[in-house]
Each structure stands twice: as structure tokens, then as C-alpha cells.
Kinemage of the C-alpha trace (Angstrom):
@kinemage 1
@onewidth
@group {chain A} dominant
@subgroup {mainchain}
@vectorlist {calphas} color= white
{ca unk a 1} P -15.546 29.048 -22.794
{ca unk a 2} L -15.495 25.746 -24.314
{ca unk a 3} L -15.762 23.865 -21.030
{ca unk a 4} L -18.966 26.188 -20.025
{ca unk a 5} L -20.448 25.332 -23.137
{ca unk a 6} L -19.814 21.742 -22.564
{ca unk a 7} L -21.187 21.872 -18.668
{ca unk a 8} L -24.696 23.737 -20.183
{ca unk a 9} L -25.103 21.671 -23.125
{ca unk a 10} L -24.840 18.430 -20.366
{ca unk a 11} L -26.829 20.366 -17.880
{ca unk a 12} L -29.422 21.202 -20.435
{ca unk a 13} L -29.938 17.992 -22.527
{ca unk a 14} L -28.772 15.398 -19.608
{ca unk a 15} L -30.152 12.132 -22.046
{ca unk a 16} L -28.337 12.968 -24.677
{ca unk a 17} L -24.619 11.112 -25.217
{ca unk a 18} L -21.711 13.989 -25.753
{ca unk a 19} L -18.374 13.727 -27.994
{ca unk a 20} L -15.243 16.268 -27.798
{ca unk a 21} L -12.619 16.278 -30.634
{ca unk a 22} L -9.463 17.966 -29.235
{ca unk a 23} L -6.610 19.003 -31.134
{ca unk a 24} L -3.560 18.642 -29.018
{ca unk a 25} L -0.870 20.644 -28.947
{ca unk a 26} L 2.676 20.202 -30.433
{ca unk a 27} L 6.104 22.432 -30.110
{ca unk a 28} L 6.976 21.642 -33.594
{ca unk a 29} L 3.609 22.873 -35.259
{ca unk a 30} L 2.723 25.981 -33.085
{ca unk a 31} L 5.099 28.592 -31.384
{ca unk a 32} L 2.654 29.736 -28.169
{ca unk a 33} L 3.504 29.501 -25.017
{ca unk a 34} L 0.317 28.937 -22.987
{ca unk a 35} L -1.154 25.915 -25.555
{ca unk a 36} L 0.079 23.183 -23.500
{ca unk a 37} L -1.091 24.717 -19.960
{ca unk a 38} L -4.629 25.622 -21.437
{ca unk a 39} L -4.955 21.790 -22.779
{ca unk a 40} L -3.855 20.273 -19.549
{ca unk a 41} L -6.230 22.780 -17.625
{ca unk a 42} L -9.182 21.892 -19.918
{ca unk a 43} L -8.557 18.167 -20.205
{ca unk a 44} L -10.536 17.296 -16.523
{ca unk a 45} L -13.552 19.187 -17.376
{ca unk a 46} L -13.672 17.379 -21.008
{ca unk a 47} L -13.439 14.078 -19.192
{ca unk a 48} L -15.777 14.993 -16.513
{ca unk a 49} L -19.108 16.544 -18.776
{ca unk a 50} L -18.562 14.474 -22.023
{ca unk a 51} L -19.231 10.715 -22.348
{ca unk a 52} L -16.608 10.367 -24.968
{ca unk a 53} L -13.506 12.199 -25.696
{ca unk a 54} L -11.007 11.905 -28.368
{ca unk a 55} L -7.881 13.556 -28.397
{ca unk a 56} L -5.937 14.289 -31.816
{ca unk a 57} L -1.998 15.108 -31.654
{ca unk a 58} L -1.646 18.187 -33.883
{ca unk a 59} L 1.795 16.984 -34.644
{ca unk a 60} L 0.429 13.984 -36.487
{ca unk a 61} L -2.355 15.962 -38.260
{ca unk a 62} L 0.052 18.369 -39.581
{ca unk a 63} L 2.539 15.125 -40.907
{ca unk a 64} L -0.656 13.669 -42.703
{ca unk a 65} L -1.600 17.336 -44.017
{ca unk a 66} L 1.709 17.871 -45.520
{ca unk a 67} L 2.844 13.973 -46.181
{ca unk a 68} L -0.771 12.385 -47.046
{ca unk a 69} L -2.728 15.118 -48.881
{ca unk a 70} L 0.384 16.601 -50.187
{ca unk a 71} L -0.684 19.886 -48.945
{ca unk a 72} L 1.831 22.792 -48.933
{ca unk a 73} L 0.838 24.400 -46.086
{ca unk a 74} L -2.473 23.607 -43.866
């Protein structure tokens, strides 16, 4: 859904530049399964319809939740 968004939005406004923020992934933070196949499935389409891309390692967004902002749980 988020790729088909993506495509339209690019389709739509072709001028305009596009950013993605995605939150990767990490077997200590989350317990699903399919989370690492759906981010390596949606990775090509970020890279092909955005002009920039940044990817975020959940792992290290949990450890600055819980270490930084001395957050109990996120």
C-alpha cells in the first residue's frame, strides 16, 4: 500500500523531490515473522519512486528510546 502510494504521489506531482523514512526491522525489538521479508520486498520500489531514502534500524531507535530518553517502554 505504501509503495502504491509512493508510485501515485511520483506519478502525480513528477517536479516535486520525494523522501521515505523506514523503520527497519530488528529480531530483538519485534517477534513477527514476515517483517524482514516485507522490508526486503519493499526496499526496490522505495529506491526506485523516491529521490531520497533513509533507512532507520529499529534496534537502535529502541536503545536510544530506552537508554537516551530514559523511557520505560516506547
Amino acid at each position: 500500500m505504501g509503495t502504491l502510494l509512493l508510485l501515485k504521489i511520483r506519478d502525480n506531482y513528477p517536479d516535486r523531490i520525494t523522501a521515505t523514512f523506514s523503520v527497519y526491522p530488528s529480531p530483538k525489538v519485534s517477534d513477527v515473522v514476515v517483517e524482514p521479508y516485507n522490508a526486503t520486498l519493499s526496499i526496490h520500489q522505495l529506491l526506485e519512486n523516491s529521490d531520497e531514502t533513509f533507512v532507520i534500524d529499529n534496534e537502535a531507535l529502541f536503545s536510544i528510546s530506552h537508554n537516551v530518553l530514559k523511557q520505560k517502554e516506547p
